[in-house]
Short mmCIF file of the C-alpha atoms (twelve columns), coordinates in Angstrom:
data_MODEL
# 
_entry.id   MODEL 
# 
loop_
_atom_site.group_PDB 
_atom_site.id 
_atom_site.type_symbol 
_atom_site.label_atom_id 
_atom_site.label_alt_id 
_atom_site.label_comp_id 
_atom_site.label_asym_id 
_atom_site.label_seq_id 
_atom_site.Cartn_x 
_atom_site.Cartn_y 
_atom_site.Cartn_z 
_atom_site.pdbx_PDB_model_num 
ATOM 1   C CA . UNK A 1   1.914   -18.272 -10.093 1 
ATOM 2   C CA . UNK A 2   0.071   -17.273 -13.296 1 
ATOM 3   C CA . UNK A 3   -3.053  -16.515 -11.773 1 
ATOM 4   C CA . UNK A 4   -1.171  -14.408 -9.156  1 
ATOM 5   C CA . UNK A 5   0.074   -12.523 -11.658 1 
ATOM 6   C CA . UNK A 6   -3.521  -11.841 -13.474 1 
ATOM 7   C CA . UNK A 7   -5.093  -11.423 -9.835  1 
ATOM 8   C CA . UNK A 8   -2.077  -9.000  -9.117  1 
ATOM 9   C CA . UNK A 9   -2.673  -7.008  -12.150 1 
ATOM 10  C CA . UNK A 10  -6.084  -6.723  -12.022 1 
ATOM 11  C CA . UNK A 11  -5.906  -5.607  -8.324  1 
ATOM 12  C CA . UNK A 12  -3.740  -2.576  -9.486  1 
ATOM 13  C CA . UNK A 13  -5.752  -1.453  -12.275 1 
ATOM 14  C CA . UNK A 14  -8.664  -0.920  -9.697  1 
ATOM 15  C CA . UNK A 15  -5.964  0.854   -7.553  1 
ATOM 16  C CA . UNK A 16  -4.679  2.466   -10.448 1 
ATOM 17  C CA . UNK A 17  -8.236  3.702   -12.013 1 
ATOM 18  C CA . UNK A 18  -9.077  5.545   -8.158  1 
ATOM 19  C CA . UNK A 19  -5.712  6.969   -8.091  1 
ATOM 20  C CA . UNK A 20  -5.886  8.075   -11.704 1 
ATOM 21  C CA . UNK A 21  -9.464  9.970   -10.826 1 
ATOM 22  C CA . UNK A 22  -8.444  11.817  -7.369  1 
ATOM 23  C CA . UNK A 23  -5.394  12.766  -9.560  1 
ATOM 24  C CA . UNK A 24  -7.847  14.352  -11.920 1 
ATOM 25  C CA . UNK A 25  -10.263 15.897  -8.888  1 
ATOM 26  C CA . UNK A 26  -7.328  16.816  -6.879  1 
ATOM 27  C CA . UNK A 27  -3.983  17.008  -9.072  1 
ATOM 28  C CA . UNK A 28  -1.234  16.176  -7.074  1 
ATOM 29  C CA . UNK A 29  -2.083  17.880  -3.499  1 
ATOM 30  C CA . UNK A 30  -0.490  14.636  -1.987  1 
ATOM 31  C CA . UNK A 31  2.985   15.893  -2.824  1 
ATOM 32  C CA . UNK A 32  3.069   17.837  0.119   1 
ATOM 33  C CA . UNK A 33  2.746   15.289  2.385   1 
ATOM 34  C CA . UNK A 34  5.734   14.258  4.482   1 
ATOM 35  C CA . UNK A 35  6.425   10.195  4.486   1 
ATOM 36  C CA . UNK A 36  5.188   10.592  8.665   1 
ATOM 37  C CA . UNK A 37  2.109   11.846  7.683   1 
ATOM 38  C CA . UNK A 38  1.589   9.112   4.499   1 
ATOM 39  C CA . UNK A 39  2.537   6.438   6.845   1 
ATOM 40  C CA . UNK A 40  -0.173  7.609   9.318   1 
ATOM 41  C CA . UNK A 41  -3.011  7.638   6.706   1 
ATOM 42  C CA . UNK A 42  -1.516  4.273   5.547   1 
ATOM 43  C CA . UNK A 43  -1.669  3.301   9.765   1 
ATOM 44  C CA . UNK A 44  -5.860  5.027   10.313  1 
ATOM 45  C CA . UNK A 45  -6.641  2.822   7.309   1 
ATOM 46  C CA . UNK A 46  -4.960  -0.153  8.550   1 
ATOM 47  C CA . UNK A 47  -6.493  0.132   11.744  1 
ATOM 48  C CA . UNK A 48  -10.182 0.756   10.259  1 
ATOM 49  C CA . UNK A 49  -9.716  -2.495  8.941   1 
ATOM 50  C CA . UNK A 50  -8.746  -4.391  11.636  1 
ATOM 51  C CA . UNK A 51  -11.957 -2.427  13.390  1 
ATOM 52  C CA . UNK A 52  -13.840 -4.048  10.803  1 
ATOM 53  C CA . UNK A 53  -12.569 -7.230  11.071  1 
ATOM 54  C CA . UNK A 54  -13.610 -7.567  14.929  1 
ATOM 55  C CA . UNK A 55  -16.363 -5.239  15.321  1 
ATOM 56  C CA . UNK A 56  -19.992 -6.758  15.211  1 
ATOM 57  C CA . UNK A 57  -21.501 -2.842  14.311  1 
ATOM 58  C CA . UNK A 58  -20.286 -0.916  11.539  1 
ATOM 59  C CA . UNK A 59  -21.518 2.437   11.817  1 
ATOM 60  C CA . UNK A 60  -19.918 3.452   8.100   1 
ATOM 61  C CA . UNK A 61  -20.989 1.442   5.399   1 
ATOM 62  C CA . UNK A 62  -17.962 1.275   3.232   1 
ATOM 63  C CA . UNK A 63  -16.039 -2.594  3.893   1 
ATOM 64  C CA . UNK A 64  -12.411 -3.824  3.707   1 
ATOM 65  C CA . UNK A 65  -11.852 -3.145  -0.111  1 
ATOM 66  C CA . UNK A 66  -11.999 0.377   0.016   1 
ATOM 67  C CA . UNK A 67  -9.844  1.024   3.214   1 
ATOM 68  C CA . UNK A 68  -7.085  -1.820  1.500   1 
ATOM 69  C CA . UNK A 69  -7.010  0.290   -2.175  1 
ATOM 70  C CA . UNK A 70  -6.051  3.413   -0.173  1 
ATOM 71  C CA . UNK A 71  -3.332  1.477   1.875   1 
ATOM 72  C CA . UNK A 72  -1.814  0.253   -1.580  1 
ATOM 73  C CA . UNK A 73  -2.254  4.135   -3.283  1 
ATOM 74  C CA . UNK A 74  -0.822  5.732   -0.129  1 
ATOM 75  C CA . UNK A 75  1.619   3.445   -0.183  1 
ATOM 76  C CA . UNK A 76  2.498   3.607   -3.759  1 
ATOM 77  C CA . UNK A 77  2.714   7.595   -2.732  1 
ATOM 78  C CA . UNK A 78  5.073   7.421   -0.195  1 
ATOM 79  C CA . UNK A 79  7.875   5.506   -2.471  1 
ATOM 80  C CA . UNK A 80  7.022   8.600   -4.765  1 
ATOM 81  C CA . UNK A 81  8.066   10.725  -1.608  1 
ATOM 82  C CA . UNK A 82  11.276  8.896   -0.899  1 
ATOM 83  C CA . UNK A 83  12.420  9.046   -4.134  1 
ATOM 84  C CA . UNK A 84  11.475  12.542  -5.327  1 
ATOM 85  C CA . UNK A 85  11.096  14.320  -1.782  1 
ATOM 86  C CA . UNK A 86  8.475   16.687  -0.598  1 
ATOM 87  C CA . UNK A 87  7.407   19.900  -2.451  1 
ATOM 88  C CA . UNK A 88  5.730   22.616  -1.301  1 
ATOM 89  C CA . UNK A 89  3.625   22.903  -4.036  1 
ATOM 90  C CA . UNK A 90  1.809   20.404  -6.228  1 
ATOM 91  C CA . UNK A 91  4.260   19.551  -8.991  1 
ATOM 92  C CA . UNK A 92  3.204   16.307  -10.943 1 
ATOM 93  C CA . UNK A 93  0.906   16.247  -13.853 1 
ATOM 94  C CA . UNK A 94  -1.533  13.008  -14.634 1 
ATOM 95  C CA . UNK A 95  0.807   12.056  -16.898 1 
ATOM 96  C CA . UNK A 96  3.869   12.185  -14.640 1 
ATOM 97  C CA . UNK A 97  2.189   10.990  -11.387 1 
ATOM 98  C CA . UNK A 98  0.996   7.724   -13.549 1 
ATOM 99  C CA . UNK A 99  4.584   6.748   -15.045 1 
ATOM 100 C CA . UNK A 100 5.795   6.910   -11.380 1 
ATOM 101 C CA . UNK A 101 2.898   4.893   -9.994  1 
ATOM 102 C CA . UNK A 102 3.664   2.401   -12.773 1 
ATOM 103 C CA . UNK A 103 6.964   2.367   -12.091 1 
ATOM 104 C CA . UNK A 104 6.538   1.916   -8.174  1 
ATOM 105 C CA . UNK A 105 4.274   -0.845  -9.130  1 
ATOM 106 C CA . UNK A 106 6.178   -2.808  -11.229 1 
ATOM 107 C CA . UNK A 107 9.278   -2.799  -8.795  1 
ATOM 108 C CA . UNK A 108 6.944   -3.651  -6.038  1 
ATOM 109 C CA . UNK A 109 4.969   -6.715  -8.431  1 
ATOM 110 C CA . UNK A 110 8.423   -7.828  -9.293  1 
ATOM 111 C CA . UNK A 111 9.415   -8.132  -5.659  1 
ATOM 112 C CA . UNK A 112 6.276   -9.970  -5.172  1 
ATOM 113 C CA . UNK A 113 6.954   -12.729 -7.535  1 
ATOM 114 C CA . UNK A 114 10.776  -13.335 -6.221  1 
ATOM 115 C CA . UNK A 115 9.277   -14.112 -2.686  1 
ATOM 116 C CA . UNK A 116 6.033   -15.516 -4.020  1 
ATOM 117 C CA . UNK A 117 8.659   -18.293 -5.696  1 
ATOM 118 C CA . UNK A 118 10.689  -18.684 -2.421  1 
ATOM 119 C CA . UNK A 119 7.723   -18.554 -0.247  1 
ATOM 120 C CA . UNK A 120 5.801   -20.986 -2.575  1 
ATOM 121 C CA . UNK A 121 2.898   -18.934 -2.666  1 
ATOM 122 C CA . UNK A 122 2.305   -19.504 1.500   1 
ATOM 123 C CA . UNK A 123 0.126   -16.273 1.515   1 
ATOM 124 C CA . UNK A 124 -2.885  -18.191 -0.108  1 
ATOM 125 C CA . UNK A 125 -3.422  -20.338 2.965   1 
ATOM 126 C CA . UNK A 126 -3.344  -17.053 5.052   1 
ATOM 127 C CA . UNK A 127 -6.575  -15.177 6.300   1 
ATOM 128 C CA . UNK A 128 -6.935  -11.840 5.547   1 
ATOM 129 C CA . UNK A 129 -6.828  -10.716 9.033   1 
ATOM 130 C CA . UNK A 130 -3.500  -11.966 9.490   1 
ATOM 131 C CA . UNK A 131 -2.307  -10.098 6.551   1 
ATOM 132 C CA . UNK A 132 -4.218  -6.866  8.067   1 
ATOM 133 C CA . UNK A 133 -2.090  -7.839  11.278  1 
ATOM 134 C CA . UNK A 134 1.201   -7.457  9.053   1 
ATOM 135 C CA . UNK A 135 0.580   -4.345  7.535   1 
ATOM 136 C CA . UNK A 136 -0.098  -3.475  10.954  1 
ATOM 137 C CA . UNK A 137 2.862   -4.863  12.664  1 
ATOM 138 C CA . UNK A 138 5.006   -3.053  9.003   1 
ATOM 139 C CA . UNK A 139 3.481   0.503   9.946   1 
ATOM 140 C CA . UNK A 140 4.896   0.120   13.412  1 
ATOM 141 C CA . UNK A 141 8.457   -0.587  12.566  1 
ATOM 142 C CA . UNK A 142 7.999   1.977   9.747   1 
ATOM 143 C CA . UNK A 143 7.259   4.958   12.518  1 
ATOM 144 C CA . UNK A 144 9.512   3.328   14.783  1 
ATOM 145 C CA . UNK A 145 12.499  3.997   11.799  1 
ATOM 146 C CA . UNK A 146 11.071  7.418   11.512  1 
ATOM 147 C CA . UNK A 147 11.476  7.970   14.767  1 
ATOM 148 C CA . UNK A 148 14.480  7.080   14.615  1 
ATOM 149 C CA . UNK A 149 15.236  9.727   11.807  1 
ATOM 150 C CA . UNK A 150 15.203  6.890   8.861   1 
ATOM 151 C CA . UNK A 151 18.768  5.027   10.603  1 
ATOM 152 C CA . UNK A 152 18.518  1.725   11.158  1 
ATOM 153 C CA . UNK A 153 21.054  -1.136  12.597  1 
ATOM 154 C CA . UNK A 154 20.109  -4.009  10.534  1 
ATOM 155 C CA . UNK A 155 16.835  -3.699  9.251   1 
ATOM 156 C CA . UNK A 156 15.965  -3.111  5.583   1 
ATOM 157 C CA . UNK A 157 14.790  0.370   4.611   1 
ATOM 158 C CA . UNK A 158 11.627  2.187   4.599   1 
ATOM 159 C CA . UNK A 159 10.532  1.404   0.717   1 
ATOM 160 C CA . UNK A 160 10.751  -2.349  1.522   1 
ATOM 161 C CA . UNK A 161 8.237   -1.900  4.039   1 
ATOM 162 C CA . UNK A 162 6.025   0.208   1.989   1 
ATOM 163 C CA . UNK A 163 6.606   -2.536  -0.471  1 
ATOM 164 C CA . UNK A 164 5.764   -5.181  1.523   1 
ATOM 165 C CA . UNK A 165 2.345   -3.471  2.861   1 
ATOM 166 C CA . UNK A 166 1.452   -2.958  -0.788  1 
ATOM 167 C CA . UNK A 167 1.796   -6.703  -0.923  1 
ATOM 168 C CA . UNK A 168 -0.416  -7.698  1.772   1 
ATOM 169 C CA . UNK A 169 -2.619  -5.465  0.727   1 
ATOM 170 C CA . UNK A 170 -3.087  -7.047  -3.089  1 
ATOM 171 C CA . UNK A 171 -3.405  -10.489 -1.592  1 
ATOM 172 C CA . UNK A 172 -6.026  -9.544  0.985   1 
ATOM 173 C CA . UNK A 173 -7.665  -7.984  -1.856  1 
ATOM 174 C CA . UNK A 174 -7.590  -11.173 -4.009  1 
ATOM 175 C CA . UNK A 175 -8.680  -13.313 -1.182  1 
ATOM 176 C CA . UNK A 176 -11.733 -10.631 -0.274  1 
ATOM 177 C CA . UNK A 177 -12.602 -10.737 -4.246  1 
ATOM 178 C CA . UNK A 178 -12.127 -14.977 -4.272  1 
ATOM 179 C CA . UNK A 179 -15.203 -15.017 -1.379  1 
# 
């Protein structure tokens, strides 16, 4: 679980560099965005992928890695959301966007390595499309819950599935950067 941990890490800080530069070009525009709207750039992405994965022509040449950084980033984003709610206007500085990304980040990593130990690390011995499938198949019960105005039965919250996605996300990432 070591390596997982370095692989993890240095996943993020490629996650963390883009989000740190479209913070710079953009400040923080995304703030506006309601968790519906996150969740459906998290879903276009998700699906791009999956276009990718099956689709003999690919008319835009950008692969896999970028489309799976912006899943992790949005999703990193929407946790932001939950927590501190949409603004109207643009209200996080570089600094302040960062310590929340890092924060989000390290509850998510920490997550990771509780079910990476229960799980015994099954997701190496997964392909990447089936982890594409799960982020997938996480984005539908996430708009289903929204739908649903955010109540739920028995199922566990939003953030957990944004957390999860994030997950699947990294270790598609490490697989695509193992090839």
């Amino acid at each position: 679980m070591q390596d997982t941990s370095k692989q993890y890490d240095a996943v993020i800080k490629t996650c963390r560099d883009l989000f740190l530069k479209k913070m710079s070009d953009y400040g923080s525009a995304w703030r506006i965005l309601r968790l519906p709207s996150l969740t459906d750039q998290i879903f276009i992405k998700a699906q791009r992928i999956r276009g990718l994965q099956q689709n003999e022509v690919q008319k835009v040449n950008e692969g896999q890695e970028s489309e799976f950084i912006g899943i992790i980033n949005y999703c990193v984003m929407a946790l932001v959301q939950i927590e501190r709610g949409v603004v109207e206007q643009p209200d996080l500085s570089v600094k302040d966007a960062t310590k929340l990304y890092d924060e989000k980040v390290a509850t998510t990593k920490q997550l990771m390595m509780d079910k990476n130990h229960d799980y015994g690390e099954a997701w190496r011995d997964m392909r990447v499309s089936s982890l594409t499938d799960l982020i997938l198949q996480k984005l539908l019960r996430v708009k289903q819950i929204e739908d649903n105005q955010g109540k739920t039965l028995v199922s566990e919250g939003i953030d957990a599935n944004y957390q999860d996605m994030i997950n699947y996300a990294v270790f598609a990432l490490i697989h695509l950067n193992d090839k």
